[in-house]
C-alpha positions as a Markdown table, in Angstrom:
| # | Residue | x | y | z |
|---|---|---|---|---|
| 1 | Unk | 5.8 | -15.2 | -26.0 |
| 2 | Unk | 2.4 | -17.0 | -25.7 |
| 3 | Unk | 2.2 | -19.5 | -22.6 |
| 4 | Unk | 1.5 | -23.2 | -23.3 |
| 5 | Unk | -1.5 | -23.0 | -20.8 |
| 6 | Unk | -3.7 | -21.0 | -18.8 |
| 7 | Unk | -2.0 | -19.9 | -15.6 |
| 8 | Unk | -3.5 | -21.5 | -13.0 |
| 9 | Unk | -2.8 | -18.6 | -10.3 |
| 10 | Unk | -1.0 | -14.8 | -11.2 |
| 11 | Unk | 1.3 | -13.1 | -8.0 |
| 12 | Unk | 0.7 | -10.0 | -8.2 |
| 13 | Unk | 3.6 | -7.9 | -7.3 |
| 14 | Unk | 3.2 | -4.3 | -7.1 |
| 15 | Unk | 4.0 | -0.8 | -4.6 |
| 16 | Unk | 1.4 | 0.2 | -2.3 |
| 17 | Unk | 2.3 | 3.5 | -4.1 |
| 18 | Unk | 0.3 | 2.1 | -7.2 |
| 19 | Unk | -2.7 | 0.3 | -5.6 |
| 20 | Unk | -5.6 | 1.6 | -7.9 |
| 21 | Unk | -3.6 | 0.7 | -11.1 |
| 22 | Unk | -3.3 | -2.8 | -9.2 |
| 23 | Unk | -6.6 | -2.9 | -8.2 |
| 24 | Unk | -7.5 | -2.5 | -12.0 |
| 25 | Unk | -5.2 | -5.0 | -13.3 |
| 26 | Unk | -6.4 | -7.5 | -10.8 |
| 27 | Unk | -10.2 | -7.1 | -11.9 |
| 28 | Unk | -8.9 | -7.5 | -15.8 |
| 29 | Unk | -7.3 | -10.9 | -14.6 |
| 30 | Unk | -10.5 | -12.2 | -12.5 |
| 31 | Unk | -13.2 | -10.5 | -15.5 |
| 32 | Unk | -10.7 | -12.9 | -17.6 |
| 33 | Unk | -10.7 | -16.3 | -16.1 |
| 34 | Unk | -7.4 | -15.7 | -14.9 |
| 35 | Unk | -6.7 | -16.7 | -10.7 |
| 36 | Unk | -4.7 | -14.1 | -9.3 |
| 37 | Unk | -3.2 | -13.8 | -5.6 |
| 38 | Unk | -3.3 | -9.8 | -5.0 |
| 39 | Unk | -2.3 | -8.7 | -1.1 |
| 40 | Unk | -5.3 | -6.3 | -1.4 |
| 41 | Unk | -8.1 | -8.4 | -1.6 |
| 42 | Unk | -6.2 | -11.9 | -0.1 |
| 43 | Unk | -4.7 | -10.2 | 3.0 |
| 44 | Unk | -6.4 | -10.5 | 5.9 |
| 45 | Unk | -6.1 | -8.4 | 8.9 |
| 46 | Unk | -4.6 | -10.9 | 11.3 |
| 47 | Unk | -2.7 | -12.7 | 9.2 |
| 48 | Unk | 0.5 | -12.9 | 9.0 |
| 49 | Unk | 1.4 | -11.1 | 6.0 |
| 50 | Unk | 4.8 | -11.8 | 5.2 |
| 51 | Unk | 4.0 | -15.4 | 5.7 |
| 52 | Unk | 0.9 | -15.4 | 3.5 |
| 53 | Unk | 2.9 | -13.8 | 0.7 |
| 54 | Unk | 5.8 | -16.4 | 1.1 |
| 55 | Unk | 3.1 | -18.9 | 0.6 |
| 56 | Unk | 1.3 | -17.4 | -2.4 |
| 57 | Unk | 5.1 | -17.1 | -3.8 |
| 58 | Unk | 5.9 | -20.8 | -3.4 |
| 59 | Unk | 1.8 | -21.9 | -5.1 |
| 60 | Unk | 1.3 | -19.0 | -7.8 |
| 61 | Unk | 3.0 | -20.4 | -11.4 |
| 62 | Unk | 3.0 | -16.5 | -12.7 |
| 63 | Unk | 4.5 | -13.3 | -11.6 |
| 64 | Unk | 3.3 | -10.1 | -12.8 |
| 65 | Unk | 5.2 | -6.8 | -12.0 |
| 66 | Unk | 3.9 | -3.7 | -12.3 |
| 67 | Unk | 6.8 | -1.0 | -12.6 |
| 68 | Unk | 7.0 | 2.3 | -11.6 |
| 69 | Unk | 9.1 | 4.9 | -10.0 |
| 70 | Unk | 7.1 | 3.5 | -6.7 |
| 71 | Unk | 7.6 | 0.2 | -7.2 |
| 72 | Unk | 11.8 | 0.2 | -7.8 |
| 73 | Unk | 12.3 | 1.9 | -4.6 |
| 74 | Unk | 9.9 | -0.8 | -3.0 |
| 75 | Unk | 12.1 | -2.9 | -0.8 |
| 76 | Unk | 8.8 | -6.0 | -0.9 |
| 77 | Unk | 8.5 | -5.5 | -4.8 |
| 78 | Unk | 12.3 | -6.5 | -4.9 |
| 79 | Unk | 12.5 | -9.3 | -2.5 |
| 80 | Unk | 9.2 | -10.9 | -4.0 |
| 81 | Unk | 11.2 | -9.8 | -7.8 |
| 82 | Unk | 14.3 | -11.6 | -6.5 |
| 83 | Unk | 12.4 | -14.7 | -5.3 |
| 84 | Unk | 10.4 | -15.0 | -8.7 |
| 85 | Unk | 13.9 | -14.7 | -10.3 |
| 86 | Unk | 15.2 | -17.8 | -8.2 |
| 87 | Unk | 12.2 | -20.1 | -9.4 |
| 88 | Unk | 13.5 | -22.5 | -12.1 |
| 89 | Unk | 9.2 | -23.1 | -12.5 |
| 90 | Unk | 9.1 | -19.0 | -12.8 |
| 91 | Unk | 11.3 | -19.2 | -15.7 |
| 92 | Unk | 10.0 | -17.1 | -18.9 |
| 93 | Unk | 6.8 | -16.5 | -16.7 |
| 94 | Unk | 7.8 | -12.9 | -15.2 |
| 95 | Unk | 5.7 | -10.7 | -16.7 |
| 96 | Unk | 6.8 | -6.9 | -16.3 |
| 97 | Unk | 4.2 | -4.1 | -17.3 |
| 98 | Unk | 5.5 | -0.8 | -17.6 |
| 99 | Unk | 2.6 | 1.4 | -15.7 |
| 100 | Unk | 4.9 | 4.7 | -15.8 |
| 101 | Unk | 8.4 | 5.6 | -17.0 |
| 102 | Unk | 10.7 | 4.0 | -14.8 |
| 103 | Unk | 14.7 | 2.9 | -14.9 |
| 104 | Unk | 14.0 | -0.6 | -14.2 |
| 105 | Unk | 16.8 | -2.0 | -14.3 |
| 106 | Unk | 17.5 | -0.5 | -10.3 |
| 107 | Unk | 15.1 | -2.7 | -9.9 |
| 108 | Unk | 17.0 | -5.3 | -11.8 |
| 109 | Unk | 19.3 | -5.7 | -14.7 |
| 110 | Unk | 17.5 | -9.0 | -15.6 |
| 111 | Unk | 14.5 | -7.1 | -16.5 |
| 112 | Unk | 15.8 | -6.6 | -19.9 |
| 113 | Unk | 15.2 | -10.1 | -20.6 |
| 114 | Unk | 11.6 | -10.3 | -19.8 |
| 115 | Unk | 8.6 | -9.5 | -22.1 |
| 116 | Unk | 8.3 | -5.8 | -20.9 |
| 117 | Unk | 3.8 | -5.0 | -21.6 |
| 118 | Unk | 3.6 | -1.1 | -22.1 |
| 119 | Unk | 0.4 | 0.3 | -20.5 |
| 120 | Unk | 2.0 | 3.5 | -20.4 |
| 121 | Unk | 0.4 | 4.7 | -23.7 |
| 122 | Unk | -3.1 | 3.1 | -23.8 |
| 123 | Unk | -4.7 | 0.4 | -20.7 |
| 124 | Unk | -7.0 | -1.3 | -23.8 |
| 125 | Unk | -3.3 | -2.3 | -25.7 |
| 126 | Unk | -1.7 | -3.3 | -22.6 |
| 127 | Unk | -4.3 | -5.5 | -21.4 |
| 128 | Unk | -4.6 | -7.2 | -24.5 |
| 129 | Unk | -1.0 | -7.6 | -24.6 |
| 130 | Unk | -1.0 | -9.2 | -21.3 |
| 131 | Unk | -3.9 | -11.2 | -21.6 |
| 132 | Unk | -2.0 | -12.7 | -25.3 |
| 133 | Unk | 0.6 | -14.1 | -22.7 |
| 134 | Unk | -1.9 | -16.4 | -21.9 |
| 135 | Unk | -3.7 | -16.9 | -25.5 |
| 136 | Unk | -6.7 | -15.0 | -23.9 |
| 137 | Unk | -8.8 | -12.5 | -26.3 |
| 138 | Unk | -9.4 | -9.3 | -24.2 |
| 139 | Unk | -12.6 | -8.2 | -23.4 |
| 140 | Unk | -13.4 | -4.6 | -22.8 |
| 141 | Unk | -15.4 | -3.9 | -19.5 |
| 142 | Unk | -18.3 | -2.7 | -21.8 |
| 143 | Unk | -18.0 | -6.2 | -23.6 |
């Protein structure tokens, strides 16, 4: 699948348990071009969280998931997974990437219908996987 255009802002979804994966993937996007709401660096401390990510939810016309074992027992990654899957504008723009070997599918069964990115094998071929969503040639960080 290759998007008709640029995204014009990624949500992020992810496990606390996997925050320096996400903190990674997050820098690819923003080294790319590529907006992207990530609770990490948009949070702030009084905010109201829950609130801030309903409203990322309803603006952002991506979603990226990042999988793992930490993220299918995450009860946020699966309400935010379960909104995404409600969006009509969200259709064929959830973006799984397999970040460790997972059963996804207790996550949800609908995964199976997604463009699944492997990074579990190489970060270079699953970034420029991910980036080819979006028609964007990846850069290396030394590039």
């Amino acid at each position: 699948m290759v998007a008709d255009s640029a995204p014009k802002e990624v949500f992020l979804s992810h496990s606390s348990g996997d925050r320096d994966f996400a903190d990674r993937i997050a820098r690819l996007l923003r080294r790319h071009g590529v907006p992207v709401w990530y609770s990490s660096t948009e949070l702030l401390g009084a905010h109201l969280w829950h609130d801030e990510i309903g409203a990322a939810l309803d603006r952002c016309d991506w979603f990226v998931l990042l999988l793992s074992p930490d993220s299918i027992k995450s009860m946020w990654v699966k309400r935010e997974l379960y909104y995404a899957l409600e969006q009509e504008r969200l259709k064929n723009r959830i973006v799984p990437l397999l970040i460790s070997a997972c059963n996804h599918r207790k996550l949800s069964w609908t995964l199976s219908a997604c463009q699944m990115i492997d990074f579990t094998q190489s970060f270079d071929t699953g970034c420029r996987e991910l980036l080819r969503v979006w028609g964007i040639g990846y850069r290396s960080k030394g590039k």
